[in-house]
C-alpha positions as CSV (number, residue, x, y, z in Angstrom):
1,X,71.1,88.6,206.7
2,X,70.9,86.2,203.8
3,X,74.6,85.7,203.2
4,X,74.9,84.6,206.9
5,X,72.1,82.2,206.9
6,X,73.3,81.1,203.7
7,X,77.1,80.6,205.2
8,X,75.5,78.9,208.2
9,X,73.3,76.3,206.1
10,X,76.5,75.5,204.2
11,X,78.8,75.1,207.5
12,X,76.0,72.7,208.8
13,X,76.4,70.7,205.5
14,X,79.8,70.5,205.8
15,X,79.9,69.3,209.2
16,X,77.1,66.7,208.5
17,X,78.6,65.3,205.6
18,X,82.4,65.1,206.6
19,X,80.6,63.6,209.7
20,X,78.7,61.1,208.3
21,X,81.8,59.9,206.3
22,X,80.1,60.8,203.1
23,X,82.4,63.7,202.1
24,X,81.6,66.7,200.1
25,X,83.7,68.8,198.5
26,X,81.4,71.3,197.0
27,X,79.6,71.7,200.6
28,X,83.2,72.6,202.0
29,X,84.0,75.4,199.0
30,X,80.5,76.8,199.4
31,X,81.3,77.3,203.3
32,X,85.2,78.8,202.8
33,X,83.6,80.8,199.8
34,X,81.3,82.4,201.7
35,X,83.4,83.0,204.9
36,X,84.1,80.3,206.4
37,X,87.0,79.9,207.9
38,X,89.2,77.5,206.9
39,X,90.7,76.8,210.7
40,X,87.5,76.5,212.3
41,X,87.2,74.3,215.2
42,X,84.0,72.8,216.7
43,X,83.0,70.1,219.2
44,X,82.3,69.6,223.0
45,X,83.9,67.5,225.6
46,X,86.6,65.2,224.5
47,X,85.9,66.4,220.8
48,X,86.7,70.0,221.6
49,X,88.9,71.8,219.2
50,X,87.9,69.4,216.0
51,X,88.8,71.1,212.7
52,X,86.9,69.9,209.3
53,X,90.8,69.2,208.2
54,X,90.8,66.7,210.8
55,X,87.0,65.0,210.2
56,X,88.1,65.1,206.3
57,X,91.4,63.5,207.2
58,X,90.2,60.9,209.6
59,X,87.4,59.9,207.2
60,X,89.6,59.7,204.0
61,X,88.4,62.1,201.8
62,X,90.8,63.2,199.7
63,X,89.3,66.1,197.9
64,X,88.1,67.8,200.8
65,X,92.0,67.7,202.7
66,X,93.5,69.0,199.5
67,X,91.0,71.9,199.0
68,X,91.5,72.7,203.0
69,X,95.5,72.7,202.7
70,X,95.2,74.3,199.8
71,X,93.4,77.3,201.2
72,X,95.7,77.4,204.1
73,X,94.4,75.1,206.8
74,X,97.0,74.7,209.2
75,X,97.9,71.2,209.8
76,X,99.0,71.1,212.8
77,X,96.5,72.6,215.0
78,X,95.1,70.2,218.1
79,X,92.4,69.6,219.3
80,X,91.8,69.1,223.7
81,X,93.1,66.0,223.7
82,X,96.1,66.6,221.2
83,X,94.9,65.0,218.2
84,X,96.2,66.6,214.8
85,X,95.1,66.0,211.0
86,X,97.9,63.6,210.4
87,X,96.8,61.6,213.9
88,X,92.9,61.2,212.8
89,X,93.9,60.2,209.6
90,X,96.8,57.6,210.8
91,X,94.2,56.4,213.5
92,X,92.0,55.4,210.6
93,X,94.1,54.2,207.7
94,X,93.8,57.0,205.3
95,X,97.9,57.1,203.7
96,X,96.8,59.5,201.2
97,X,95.2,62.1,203.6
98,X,98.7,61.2,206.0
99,X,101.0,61.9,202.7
100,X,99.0,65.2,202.0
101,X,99.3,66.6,205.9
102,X,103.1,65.4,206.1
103,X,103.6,67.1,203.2
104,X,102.3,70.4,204.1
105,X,104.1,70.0,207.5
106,X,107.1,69.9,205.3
107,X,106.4,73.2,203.5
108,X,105.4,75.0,206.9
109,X,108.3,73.8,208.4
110,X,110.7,75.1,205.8
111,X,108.7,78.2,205.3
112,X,109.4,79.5,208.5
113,X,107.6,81.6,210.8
114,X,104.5,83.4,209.0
């Protein structure tokens, strides 16, 4: 149908733009807007498991790790080799994206079990 080509051309843009470091925030609403979901995970081989949290973590973009978190992205998922959100964005030296995932940490942590 059109809605699922549409949801699949914005999913593609998401994961081209968080991947190519550019960042897009209205590429990542479109996709959760129109089904996406907000813990999907991606990738092959040692990349196996990669949520767009963690490529909009690990490349720093700000907008798009608030929006995700916002909408429930759980921040502690892992991917094959045990990399989290707060890992990819540590590894590359993004404090804000750290600060935002520690902080939701926090909250799920004193939230209890869902």
């Amino acid at each position: 149908s059109w809605r699922r080509r549409r949801c699949q051309k914005a999913l593609a843009r998401v994961l081209e733009t968080l991947g190519a470091v550019r960042g897009d925030e209205a590429a990542v609403l479109a996709w959760l807007d129109c089904g996406g979901r907000v813990d999907a995970t991606f990738g092959e081989g040692e990349r196996s498991g990669v949520t767009v949290l963690m490529l909009a973590a690990g490349n720093g973009r700000e907008a798009s790790v608030e929006l995700l978190l916002r909408r429930g992205a759980e921040v502690n998922l892992q991917t094959c080799k045990g990399g989290t959100a707060l890992m990819y964005a540590a590894t590359h030296g993004h404090a804000f994206c750290c600060s935002a995932a520690r902080r939701s940490t926090c909250r799920t942590a004193t939230a209890g079990p869902r």
